[in-house]
C-alpha positions as CSV (number, residue, x, y, z in Angstrom):
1,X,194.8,88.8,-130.4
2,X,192.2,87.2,-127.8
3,X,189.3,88.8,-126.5
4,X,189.2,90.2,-123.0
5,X,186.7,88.2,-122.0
6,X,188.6,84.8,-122.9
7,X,192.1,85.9,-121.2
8,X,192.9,85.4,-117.6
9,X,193.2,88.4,-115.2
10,X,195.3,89.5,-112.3
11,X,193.1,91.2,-109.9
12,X,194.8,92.4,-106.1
13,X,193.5,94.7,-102.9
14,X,195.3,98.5,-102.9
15,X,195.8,98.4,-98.9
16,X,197.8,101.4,-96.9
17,X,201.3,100.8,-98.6
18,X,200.0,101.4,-102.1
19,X,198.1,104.7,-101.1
20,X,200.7,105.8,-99.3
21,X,202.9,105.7,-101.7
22,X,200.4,107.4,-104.4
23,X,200.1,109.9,-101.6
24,X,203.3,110.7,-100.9
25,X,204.0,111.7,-104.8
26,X,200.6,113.4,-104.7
27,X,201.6,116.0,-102.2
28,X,204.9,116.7,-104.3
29,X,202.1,118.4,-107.3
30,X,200.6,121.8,-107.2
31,X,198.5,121.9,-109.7
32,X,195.5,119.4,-108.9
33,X,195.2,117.6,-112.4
34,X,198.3,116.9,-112.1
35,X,198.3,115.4,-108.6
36,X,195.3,113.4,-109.7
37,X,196.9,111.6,-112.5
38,X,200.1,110.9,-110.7
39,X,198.0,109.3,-107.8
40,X,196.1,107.3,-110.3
41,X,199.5,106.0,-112.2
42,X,201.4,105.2,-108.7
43,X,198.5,102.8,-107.9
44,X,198.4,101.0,-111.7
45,X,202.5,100.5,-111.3
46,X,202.5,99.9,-107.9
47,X,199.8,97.0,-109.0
48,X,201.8,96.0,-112.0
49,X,205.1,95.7,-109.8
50,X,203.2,93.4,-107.2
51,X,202.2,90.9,-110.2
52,X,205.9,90.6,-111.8
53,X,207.3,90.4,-108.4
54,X,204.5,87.5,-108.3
55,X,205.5,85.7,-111.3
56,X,209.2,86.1,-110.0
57,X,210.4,88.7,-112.1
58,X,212.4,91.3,-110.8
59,X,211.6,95.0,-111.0
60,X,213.2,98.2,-110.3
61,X,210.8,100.7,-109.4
62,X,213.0,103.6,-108.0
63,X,214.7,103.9,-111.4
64,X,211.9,104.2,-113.6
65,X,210.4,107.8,-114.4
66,X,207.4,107.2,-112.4
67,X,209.2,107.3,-109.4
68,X,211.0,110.9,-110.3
69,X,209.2,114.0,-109.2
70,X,210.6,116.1,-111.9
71,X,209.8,113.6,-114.6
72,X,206.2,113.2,-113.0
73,X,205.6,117.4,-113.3
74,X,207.0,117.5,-117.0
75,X,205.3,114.0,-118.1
76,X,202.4,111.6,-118.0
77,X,204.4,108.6,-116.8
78,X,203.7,105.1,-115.4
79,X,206.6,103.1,-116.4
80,X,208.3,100.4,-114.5
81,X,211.9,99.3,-115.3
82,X,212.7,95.5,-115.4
83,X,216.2,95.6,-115.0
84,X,218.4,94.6,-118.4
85,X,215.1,94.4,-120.3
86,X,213.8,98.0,-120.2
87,X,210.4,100.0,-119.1
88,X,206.8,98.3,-119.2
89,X,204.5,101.1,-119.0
90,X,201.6,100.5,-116.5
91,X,198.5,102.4,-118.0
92,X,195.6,103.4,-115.5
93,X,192.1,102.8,-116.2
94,X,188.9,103.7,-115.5
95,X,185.7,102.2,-114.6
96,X,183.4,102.1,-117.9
97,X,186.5,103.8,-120.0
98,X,186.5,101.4,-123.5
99,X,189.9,102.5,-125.0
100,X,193.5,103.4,-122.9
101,X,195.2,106.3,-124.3
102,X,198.7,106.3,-124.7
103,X,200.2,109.9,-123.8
104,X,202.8,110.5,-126.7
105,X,205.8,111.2,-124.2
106,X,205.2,107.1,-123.9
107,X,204.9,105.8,-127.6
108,X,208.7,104.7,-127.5
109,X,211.2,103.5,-125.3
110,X,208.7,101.3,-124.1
111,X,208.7,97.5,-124.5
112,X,205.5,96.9,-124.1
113,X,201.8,98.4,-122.2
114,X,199.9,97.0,-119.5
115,X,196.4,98.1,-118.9
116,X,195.7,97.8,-115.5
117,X,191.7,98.5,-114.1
118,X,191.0,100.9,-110.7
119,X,187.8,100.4,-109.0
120,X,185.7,103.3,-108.0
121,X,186.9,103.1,-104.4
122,X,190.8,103.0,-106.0
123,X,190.6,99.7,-103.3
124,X,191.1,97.3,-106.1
125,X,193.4,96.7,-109.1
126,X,192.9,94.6,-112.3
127,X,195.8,93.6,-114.8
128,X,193.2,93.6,-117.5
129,X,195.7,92.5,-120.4
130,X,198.9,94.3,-122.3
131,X,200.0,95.7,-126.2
132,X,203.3,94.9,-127.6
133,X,202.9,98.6,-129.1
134,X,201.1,102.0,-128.6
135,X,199.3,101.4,-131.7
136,X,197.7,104.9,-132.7
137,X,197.9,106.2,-129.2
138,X,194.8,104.5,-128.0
139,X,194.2,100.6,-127.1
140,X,191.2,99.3,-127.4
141,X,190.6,97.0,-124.0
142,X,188.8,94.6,-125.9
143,X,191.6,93.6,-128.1
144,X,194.2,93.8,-125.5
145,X,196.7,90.6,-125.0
146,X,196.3,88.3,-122.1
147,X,199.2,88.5,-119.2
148,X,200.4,84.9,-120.4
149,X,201.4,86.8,-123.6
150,X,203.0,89.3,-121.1
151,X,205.3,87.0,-119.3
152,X,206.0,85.2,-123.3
153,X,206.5,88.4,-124.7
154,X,209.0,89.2,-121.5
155,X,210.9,86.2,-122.1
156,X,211.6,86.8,-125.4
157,X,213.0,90.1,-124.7
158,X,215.3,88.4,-122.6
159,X,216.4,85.2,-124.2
160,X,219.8,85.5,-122.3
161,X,218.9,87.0,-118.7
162,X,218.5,85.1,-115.4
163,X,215.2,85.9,-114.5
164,X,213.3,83.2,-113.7
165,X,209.3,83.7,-115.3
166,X,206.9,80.7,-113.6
167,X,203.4,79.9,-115.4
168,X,200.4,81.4,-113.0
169,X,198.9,78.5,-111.2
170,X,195.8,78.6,-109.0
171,X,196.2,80.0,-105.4
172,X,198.9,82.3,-106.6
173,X,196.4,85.1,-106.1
174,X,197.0,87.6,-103.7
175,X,194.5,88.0,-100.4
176,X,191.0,89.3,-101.3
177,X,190.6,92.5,-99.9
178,X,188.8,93.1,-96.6
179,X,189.8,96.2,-94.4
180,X,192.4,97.6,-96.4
181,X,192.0,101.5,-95.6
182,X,190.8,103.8,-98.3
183,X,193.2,106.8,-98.0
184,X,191.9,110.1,-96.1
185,X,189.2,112.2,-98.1
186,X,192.0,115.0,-99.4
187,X,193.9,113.0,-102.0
188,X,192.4,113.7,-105.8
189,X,188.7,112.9,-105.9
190,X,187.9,109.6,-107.7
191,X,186.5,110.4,-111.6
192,X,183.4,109.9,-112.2
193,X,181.6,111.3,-108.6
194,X,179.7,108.2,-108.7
195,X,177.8,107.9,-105.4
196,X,178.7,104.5,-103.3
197,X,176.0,102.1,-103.4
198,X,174.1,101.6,-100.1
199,X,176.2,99.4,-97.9
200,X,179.6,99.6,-100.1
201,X,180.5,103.0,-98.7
202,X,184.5,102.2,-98.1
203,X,185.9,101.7,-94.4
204,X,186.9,104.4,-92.6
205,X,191.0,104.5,-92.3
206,X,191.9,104.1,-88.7
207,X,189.2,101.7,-87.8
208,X,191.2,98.7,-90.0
209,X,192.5,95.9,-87.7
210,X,195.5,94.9,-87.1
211,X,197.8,93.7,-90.2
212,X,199.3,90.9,-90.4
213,X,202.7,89.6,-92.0
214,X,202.6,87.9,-95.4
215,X,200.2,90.5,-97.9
216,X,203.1,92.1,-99.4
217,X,206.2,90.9,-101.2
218,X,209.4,90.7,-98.9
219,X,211.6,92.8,-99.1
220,X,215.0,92.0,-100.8
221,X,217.8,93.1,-98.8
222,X,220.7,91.4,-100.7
223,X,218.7,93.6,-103.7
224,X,219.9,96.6,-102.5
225,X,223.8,95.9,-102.5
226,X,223.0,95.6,-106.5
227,X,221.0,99.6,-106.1
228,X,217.8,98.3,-107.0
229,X,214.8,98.9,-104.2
230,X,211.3,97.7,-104.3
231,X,208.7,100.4,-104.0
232,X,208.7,103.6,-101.5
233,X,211.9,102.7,-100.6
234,X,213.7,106.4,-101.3
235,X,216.8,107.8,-99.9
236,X,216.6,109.2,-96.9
237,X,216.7,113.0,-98.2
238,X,213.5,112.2,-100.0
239,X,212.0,111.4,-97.4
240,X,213.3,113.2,-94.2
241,X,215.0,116.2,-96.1
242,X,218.1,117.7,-96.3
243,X,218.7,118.4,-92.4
244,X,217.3,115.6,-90.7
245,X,219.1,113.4,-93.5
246,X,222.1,114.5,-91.5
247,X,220.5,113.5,-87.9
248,X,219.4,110.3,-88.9
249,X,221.7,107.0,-88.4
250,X,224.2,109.6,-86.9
251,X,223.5,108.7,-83.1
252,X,223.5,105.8,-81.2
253,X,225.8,104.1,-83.5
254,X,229.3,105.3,-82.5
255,X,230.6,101.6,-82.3
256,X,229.5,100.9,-85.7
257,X,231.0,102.8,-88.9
258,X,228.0,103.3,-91.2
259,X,230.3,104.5,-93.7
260,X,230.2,102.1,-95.8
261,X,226.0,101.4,-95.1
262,X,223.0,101.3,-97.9
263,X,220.6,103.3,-96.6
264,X,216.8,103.7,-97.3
265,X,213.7,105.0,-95.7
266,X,209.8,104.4,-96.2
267,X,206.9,106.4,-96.1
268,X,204.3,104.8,-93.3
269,X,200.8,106.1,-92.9
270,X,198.6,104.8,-89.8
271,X,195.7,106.9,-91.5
272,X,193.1,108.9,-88.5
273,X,194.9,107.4,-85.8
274,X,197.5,109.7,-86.0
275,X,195.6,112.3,-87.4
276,X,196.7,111.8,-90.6
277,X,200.3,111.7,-90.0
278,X,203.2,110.0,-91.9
279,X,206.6,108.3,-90.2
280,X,209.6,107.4,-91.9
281,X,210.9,103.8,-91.2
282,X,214.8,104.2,-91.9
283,X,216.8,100.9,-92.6
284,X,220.5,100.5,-93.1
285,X,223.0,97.8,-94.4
286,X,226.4,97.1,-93.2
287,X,228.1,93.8,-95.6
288,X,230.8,92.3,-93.0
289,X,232.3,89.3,-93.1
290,X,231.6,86.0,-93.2
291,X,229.0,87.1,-95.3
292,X,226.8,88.3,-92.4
293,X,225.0,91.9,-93.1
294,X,224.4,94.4,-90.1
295,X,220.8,95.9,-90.3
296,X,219.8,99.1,-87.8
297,X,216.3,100.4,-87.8
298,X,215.3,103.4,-87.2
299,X,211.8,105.5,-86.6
300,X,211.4,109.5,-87.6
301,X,209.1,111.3,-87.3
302,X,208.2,113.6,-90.7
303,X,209.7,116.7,-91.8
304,X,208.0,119.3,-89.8
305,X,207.4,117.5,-87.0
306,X,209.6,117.7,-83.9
307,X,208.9,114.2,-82.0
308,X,207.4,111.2,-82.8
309,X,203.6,110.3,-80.8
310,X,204.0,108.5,-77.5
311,X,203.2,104.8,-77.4
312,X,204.2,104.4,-80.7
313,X,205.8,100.5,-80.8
314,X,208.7,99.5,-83.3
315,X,209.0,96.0,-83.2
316,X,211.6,93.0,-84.6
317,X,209.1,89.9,-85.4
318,X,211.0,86.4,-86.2
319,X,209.8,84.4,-89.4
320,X,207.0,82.8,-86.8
321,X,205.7,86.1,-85.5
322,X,208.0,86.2,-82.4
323,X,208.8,89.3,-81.2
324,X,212.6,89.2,-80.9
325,X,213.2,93.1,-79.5
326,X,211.0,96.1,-79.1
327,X,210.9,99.7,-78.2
328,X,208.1,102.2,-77.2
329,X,207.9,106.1,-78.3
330,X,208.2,108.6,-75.6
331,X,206.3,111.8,-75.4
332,X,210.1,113.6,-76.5
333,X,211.8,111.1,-78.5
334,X,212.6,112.6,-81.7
335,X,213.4,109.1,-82.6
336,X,213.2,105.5,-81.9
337,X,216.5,102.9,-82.8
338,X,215.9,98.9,-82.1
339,X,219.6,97.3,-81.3
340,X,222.0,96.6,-84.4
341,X,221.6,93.4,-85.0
342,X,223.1,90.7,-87.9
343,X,222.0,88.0,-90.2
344,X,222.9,85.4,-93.4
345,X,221.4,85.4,-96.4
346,X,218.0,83.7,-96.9
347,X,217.1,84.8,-93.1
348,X,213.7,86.4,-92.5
349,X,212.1,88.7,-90.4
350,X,209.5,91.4,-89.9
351,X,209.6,95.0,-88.5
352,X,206.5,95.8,-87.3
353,X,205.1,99.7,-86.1
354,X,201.9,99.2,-83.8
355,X,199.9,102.3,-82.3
356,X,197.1,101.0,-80.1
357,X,194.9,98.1,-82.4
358,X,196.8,99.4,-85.8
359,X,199.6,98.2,-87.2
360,X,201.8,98.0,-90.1
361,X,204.6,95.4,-91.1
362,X,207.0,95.1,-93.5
363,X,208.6,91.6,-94.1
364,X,212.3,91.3,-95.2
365,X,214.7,88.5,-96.4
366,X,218.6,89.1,-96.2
């Protein structure tokens, strides 16, 4: 094995979508240790998925343990399915921790363990290196293998499948951080109660600017006629719940049968500027022919909540950061729908919610 000090890491920013994600399984716990290490494994597979999806390999997030509520209350999971290769599991860890335990419910079914480092702030993830095996239940970080052994030992697990794994080169690094939010002071505290060092104390959420396209994977539509989903993307009863599951993609869209539509929904958090508040951004899928898919988008308020906040902009951007059609929240809209519209394969564009100066985007390729 190498030392950690000779191997190349993988280091990215944890911005909105990653703690809203960790949030949104967060709420789902009761008991408070629980909630903390669910947050805390969320944001080491959410940063694990991010680097395969780097390196070109697919993931399926939704179908891995980690992403089921019941399996996150009866276990200590973080795994992450690669799809006809079988579950990586993404291991948290701390500032100053030495050695990664291994919970037992992980020490099989498991082909192989990536360590991945959280910052104090929980702003900032580093692939630190990966084991082949659980060992005795505890990795030393020091002996850990680099992530070119990863993406060897990957390929060897899948002499025969299509996925395609590229060497790193330099640039492939994702953005440094700069005014990703950190998530509202009610999640788990970090460990450790270290004070901030004077001048470092994280930015406020709400205050971040505007975000812009291209810091996040696209997302795969074509992916979803196969069932697999990248990250938050639930089905709409996750989300929503039972009765406004029923509500939603039901109006509007008399002309088009959505019978035969995948449908998913996502989590967004603006952080203070909403007070906190969470929307669902709804998408749905039509195939038709000539191999043109059918796309509607749709914005809900949570469950709970009776109408979305006035001024609240849903936006279709083009590939240059055109904005193609947009529509504006009312003070009793329930809902917000942009126009049906089509697309081929390989064609890009960007849905974009904006509230006054703060905004979120999520890119998309058919």
């Amino acid at each position: 094995m190498k030392n950690l000090s000779e191997t190349l890491t993988f280091t990215l920013p944890l911005g909105s979508n990653a703690h809203a994600l960790a949030k949104q399984f967060w709420r789902q716990q009761s008991d408070s240790q629980k909630a903390k290490q669910v947050y805390l494994n969320t944001l080491a597979v959410y940063a694990v998925n991010f680097y395969l999806n780097c390196m070109g390999i697919k993931t399926n997030w939704s179908a891995s343990y980690s992403c089921n509520s019941i399996r996150q209350i009866l276990a200590d999971v973080a795994d992450l399915e690669i799809p006809h290769v079988g579950l990586l599991e993404c291991r948290p860890v701390l500032p100053k921790m030495q050695a990664i335990d291994i919970p037992p419910e992980a020490w099989s079914d498991r082909i192989g363990y990536v360590a991945v480092q959280l910052d104090e702030s929980l702003r900032m993830a580093t692939l630190l290196g990966f084991s082949e095996t659980a060992g005795t239940g505890e990795l030393a970080v020091e002996q850990l293998q680099s992530l070119e052994d990863l993406l060897a030992h990957l390929t060897a697990k899948t002499s025969q499948s299509t996925i395609c794994i590229p060497r790193q080169e330099p640039g492939n690094e994702p953005q440094e951080p700069g005014n990703e939010p950190q998530e509202p002071g009610n999640e788990p505290q970090e460990p450790g109660n270290e004070p901030q060092e004077p001048g470092n104390e994280p930015q406020e959420p709400g205050n971040e600017p505007r975000q812009e396209p291209g810091n996040e994977p696209k997302i795969q539509l074509s992916q979803w006629l196969e069932n697999i989903f990248e990250i938050g993307w639930q089905s709409i009863e996750t989300i929503l719940g039972a009765e406004q599951q029923n509500l939603a993609f039901s109006l509007r869209s008399n002309s088009h049968s959505l019978n035969s539509s995948i449908k998913r929904a996502k989590l967004i958090d603006l952080g203070l500027q909403l007070g906190n508040r969470s929307l669902a951004l709804l998408v749905a899928i039509t195939p038709e022919t000539e191999q043109k898919v059918g796309i509607l988008v749709q914005l809900h308020p949570m469950e709970g909540e009776t109408y979305l906040p006035p001024n609240l902009k849903l936006s279709m951007l083009s590939e240059s950061g055109e904005i193609l059609q947009e529509v504006e929240s009312r003070s009793v809209d329930n809902y917000i729908q942009m126009k049906r519209f089509r697309g081929l394969p390989g064609e890009s564009f960007a849905i974009q919610l904006t509230f006054g100066e703060v905004s979120v985007t999520e890119d998309f390729v058919i």
